[in-house]
SEVO-970195 format. One record per residue (C-alpha): residue number from 1; x, y, z; residue in one letter. Coordinates in nm, 3 decimals. Example, Ala and Ser with C-alpha at 12.3 -4.5 7.8 and 13.67 -1.06 7.14 Angstrom:
2
resi / east / north / up / resn
1 / 1.230 / -0.450 / 0.780 / a
2 / 1.367 / -0.106 / 0.714 / s
// end
This chain:
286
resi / east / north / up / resn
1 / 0.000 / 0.000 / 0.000 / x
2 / 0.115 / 0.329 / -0.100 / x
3 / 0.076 / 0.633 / 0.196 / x
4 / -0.057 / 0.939 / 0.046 / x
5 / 0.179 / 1.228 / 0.167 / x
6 / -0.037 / 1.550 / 0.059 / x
7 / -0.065 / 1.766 / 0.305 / x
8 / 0.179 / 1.603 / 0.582 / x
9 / 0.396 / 1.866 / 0.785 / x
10 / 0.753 / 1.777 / 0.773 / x
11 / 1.099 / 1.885 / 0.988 / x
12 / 1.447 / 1.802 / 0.749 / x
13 / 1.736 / 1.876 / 0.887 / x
14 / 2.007 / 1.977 / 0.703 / x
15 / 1.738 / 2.049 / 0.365 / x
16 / 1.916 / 2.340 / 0.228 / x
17 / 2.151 / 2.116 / -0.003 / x
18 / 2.216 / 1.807 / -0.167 / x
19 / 2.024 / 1.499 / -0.012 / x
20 / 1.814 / 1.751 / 0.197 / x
21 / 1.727 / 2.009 / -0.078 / x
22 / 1.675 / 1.721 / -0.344 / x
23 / 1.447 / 1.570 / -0.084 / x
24 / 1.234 / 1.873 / 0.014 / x
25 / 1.180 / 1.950 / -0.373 / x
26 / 0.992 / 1.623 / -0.424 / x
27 / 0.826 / 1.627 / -0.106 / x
28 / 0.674 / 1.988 / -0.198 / x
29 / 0.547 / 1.821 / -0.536 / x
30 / 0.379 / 1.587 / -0.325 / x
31 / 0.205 / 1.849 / -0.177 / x
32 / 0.359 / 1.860 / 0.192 / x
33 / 0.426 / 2.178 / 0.433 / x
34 / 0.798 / 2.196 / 0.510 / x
35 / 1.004 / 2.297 / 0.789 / x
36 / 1.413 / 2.354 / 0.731 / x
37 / 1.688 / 2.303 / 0.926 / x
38 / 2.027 / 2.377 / 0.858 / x
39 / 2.360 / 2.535 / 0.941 / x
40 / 2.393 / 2.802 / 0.589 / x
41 / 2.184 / 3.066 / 0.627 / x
42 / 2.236 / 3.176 / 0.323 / x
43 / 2.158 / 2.843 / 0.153 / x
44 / 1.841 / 2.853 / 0.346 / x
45 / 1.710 / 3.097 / 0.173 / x
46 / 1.793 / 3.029 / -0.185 / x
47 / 1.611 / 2.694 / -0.049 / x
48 / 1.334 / 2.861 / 0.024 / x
49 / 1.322 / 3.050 / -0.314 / x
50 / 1.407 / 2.797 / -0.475 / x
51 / 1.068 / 2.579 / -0.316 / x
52 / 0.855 / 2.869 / -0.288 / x
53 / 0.632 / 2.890 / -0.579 / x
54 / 0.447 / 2.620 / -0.516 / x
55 / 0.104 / 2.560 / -0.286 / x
56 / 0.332 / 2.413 / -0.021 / x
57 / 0.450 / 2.618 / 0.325 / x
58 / 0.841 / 2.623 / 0.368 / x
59 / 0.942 / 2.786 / 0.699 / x
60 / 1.315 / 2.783 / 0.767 / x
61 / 1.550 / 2.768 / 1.018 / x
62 / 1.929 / 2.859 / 1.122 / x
63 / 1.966 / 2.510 / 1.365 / x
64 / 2.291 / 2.365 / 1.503 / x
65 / 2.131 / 2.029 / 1.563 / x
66 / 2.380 / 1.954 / 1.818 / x
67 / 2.237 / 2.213 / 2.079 / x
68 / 1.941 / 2.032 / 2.254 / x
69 / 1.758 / 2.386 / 2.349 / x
70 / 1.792 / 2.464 / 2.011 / x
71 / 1.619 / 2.179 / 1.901 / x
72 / 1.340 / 2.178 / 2.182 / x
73 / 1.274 / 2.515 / 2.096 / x
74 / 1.226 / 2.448 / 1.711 / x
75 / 1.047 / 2.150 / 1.766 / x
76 / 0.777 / 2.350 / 1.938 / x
77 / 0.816 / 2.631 / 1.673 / x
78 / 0.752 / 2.360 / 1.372 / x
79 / 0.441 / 2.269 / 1.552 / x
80 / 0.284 / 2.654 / 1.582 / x
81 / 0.362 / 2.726 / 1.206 / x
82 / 0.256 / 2.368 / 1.091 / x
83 / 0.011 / 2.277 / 1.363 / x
84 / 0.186 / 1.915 / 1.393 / x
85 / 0.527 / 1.676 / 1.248 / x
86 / 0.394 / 1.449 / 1.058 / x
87 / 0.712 / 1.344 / 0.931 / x
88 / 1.080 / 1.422 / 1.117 / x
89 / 1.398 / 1.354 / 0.824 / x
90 / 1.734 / 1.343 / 1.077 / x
91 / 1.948 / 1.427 / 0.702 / x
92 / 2.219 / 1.636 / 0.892 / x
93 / 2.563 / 1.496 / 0.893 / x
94 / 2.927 / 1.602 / 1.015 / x
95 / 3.224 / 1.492 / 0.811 / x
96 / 3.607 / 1.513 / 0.883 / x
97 / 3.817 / 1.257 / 0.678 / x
98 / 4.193 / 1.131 / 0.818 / x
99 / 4.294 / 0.872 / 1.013 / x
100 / 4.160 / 0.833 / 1.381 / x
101 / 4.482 / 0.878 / 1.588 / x
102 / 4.603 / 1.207 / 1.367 / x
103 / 4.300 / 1.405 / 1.396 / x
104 / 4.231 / 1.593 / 1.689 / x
105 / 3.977 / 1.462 / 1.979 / x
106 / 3.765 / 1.691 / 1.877 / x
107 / 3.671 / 1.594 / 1.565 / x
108 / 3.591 / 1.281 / 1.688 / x
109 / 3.355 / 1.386 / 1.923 / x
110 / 3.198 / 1.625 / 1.715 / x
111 / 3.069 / 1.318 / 1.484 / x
112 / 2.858 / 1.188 / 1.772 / x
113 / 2.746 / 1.519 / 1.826 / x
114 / 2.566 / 1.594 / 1.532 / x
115 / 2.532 / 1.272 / 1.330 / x
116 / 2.426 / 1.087 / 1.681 / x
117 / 2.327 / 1.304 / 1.984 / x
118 / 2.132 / 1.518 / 1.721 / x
119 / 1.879 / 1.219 / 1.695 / x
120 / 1.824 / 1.171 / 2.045 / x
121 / 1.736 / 1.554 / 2.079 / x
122 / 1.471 / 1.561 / 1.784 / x
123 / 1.344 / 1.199 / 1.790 / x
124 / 1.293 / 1.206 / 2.173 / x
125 / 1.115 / 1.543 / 2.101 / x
126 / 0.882 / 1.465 / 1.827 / x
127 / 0.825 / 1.075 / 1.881 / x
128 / 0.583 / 1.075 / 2.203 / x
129 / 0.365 / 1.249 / 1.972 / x
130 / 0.339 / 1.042 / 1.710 / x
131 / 0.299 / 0.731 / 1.951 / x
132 / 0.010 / 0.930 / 2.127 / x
133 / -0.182 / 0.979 / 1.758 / x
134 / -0.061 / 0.644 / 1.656 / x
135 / 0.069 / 0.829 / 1.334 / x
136 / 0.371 / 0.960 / 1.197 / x
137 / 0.736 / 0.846 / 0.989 / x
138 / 1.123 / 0.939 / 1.120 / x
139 / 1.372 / 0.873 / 0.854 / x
140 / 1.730 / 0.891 / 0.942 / x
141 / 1.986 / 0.898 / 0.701 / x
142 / 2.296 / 0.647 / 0.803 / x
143 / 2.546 / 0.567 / 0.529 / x
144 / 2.667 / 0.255 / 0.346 / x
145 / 2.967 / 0.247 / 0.569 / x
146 / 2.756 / 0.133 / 0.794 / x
147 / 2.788 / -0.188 / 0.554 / x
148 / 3.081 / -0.147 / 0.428 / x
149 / 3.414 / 0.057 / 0.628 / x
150 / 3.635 / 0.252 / 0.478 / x
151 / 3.977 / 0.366 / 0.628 / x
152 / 4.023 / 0.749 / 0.718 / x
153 / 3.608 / 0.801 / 0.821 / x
154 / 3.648 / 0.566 / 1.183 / x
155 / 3.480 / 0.811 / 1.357 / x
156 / 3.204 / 0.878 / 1.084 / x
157 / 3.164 / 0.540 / 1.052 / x
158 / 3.104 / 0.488 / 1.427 / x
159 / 2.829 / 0.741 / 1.387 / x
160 / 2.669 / 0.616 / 1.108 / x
161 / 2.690 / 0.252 / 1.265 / x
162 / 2.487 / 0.357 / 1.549 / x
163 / 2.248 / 0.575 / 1.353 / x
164 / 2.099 / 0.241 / 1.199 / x
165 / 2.132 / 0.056 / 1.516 / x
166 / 1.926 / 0.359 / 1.709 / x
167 / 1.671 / 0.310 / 1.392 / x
168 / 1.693 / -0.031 / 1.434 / x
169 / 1.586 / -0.060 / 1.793 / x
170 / 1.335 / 0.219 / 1.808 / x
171 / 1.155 / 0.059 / 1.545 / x
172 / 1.140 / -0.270 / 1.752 / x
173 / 1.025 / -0.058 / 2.054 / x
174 / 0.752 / 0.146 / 1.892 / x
175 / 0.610 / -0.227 / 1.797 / x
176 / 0.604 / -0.321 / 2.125 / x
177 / 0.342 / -0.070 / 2.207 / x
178 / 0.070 / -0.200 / 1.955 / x
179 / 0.160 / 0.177 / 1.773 / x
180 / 0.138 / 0.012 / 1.380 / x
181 / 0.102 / 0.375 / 1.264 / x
182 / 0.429 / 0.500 / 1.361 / x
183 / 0.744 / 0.388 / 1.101 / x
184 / 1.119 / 0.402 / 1.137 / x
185 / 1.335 / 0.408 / 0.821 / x
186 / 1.697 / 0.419 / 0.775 / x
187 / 1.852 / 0.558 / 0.443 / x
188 / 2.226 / 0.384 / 0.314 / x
189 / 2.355 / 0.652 / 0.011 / x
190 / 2.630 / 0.557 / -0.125 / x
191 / 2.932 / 0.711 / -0.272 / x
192 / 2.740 / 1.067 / -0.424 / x
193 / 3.019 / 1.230 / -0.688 / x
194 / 2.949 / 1.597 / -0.580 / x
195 / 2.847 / 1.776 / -0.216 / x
196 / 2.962 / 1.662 / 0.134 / x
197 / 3.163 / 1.335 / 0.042 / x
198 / 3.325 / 1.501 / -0.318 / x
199 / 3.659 / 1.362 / -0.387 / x
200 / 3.587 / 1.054 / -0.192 / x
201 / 3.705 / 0.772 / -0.462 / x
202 / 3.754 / 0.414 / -0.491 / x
203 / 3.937 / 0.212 / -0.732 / x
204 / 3.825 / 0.076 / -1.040 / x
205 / 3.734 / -0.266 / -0.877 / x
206 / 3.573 / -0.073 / -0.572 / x
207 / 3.343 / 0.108 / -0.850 / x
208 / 3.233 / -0.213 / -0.990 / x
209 / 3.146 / -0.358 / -0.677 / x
210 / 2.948 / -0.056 / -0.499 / x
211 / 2.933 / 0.150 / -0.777 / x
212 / 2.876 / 0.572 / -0.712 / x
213 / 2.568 / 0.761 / -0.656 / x
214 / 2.618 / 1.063 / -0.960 / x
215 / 2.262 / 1.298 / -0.830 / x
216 / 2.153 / 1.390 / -0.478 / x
217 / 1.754 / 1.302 / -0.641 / x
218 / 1.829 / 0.914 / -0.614 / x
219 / 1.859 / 0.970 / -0.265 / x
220 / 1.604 / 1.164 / -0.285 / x
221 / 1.372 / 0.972 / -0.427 / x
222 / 1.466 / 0.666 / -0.213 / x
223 / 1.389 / 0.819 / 0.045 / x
224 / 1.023 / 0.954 / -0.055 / x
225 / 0.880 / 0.700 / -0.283 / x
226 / 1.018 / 0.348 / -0.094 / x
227 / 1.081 / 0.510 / 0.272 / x
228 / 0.766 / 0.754 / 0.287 / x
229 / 0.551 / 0.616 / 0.076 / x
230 / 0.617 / 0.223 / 0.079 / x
231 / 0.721 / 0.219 / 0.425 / x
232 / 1.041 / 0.044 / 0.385 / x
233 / 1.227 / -0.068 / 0.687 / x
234 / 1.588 / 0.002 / 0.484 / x
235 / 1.647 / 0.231 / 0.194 / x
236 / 2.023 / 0.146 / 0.010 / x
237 / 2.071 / 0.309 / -0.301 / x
238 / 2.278 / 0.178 / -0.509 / x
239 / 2.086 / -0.155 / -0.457 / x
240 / 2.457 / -0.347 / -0.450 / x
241 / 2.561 / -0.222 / -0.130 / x
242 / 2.336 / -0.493 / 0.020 / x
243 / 2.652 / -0.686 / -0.101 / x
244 / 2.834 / -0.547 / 0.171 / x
245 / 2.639 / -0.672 / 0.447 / x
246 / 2.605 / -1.042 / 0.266 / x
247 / 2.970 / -1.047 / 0.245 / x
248 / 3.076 / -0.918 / 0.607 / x
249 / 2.852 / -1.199 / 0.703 / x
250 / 2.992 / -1.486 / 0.480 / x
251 / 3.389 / -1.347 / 0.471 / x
252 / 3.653 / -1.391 / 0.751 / x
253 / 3.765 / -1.077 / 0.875 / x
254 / 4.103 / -1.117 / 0.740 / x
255 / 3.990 / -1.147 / 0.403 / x
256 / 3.771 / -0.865 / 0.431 / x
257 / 4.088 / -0.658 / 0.488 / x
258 / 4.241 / -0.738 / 0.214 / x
259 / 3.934 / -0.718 / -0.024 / x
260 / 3.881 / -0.330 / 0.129 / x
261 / 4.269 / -0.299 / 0.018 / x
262 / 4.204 / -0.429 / -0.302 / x
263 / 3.885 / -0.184 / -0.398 / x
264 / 4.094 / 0.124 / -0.294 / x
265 / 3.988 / 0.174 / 0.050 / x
266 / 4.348 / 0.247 / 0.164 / x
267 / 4.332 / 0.601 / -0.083 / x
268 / 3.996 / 0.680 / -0.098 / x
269 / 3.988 / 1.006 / 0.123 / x
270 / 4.369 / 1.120 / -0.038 / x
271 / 4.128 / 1.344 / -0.242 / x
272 / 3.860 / 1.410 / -0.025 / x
273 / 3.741 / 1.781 / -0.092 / x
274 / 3.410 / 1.802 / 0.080 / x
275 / 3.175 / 2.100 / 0.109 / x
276 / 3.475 / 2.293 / 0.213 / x
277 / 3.446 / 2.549 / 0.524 / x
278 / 3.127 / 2.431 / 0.624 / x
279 / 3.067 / 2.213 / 0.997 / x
280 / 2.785 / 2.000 / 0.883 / x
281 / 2.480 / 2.018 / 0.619 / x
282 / 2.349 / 1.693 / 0.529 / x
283 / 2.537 / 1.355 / 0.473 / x
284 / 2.585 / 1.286 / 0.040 / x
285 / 2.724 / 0.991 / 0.083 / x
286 / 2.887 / 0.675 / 0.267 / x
// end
């Protein structure tokens, strides 16, 4: 069965770019009332013109996800402009590429802030809600490393990891309060060629196996017509990084070092370029 998603209200975080923006342009097509999130004020706004000739409400919002009174206080400020979250899209993400033991501390820890902590602030905001209606959707957006690691992202991986377990587990405990109307999904991009995760790269055997993401809108559109709409527990795009999970299942660990090796995972941050200058917008890739 396919849920109808005209007219739901909607919180994205991180929705002025990539992932986020691709997403909020087809959920205004379908109709829904938008709040933003995000970090860029100035890509808020060309968000906002860039959604606003439509029927749809867009209401944005400079939000640092990682400050809980923030979040409480824009939680309650979604609900007076939109009268209710139908739907809450955790999109934003924090990226800094190197090996664990060079980087500072801080970078670290500033992973779980915002790609982990964030959740707990908005989910344990906005879910009691939807429990008490019996109604609502939270997507979270994880990563395929969550399948799959990849040297130089340990502490983004960590977070990412732990985004689909929260996912994993809320889902289980929303069932076991009879609450059928309330879904959990969690969204695996891979490898997008441009945004956040640009200059990320794999070899030519790496490709073939989880081959790249090359627009934001199959994310996108992953995430509205088989998360929203179909209610799917997982959405992986590309399909292949299931592969990834299969084979960390079926392959000794030592072989699964040297097949990461082998697909370029040694070199693929040398390039990494990013969304330089900018602390965290929404998560392109894995």
């Amino acid at each position: 069965m396919v849920n109808k998603l005209k007219g739901k209200k909607v919180v994205i975080t991180g929705g002025a770019m990539g992932i986020g923006l691709a997403t909020c342009k087809r959920l205004v097509k379908e109709g829904c009332d938008i709040t933003i999130w995000d970090m860029n004020e100035t890509a808020l706004t060309q968000a906002k013109n860039r959604l606003g000739n439509n029927d749809s409400k867009i209401h944005i919002h400079t939000c640092d996800v990682s400050d809980r009174a923030m979040v409480k206080k824009l939680v309650t400020r979604a609900r007076k402009d939109m009268g209710q979250i139908d739907i809450l899209i955790n999109n934003a993400g924090f990226v800094r590429p190197g090996l664990f033991w060079e980087q500072p501390l801080e970078n670290a820890t500033r992973h779980m802030e915002v790609n982990v902590n964030a959740l707990f602030y908005s989910i344990h905001e906005v879910l009691p809600e939807m429990l008490k209606r019996n109604s609502g959707h939270i997507v979270n957006v994880s990563s395929g490393i969550a399948f799959a690691s990849v040297p130089g992202l340990a502490a983004y991986s960590v977070s990412k990891w732990a985004t689909w377990g929260m996912t994993d587990v809320l889902r289980l405990e929303v069932a076991s309060t009879g609450k059928s109307g309330v879904h959990l999904t969690s969204v695996h991009p891979g490898n997008i060629l441009s945004g956040m995760f640009e200059g990320f790269h794999l070899n030519r055997l790496g490709h073939l196996v989880f081959p790249p993401v090359k627009e934001h809108d199959v994310i996108a559109k992953g995430i509205v017509e088989a998360g929203l709409k179909k209610g799917k527990h997982l959405v992986v795009r590309p399909r292949a990084l299931y592969l990834g999970m299969i084979i960390r299942g079926l392959v000794p660990s030592k072989l699964l070092v040297k097949g990461a090796m082998a697909a370029g995972g040694a070199d693929a941050v040398k390039h990494f370029q990013g969304r330089r200058g900018m602390a965290h917008s929404n998560p392109d890739a894995g």
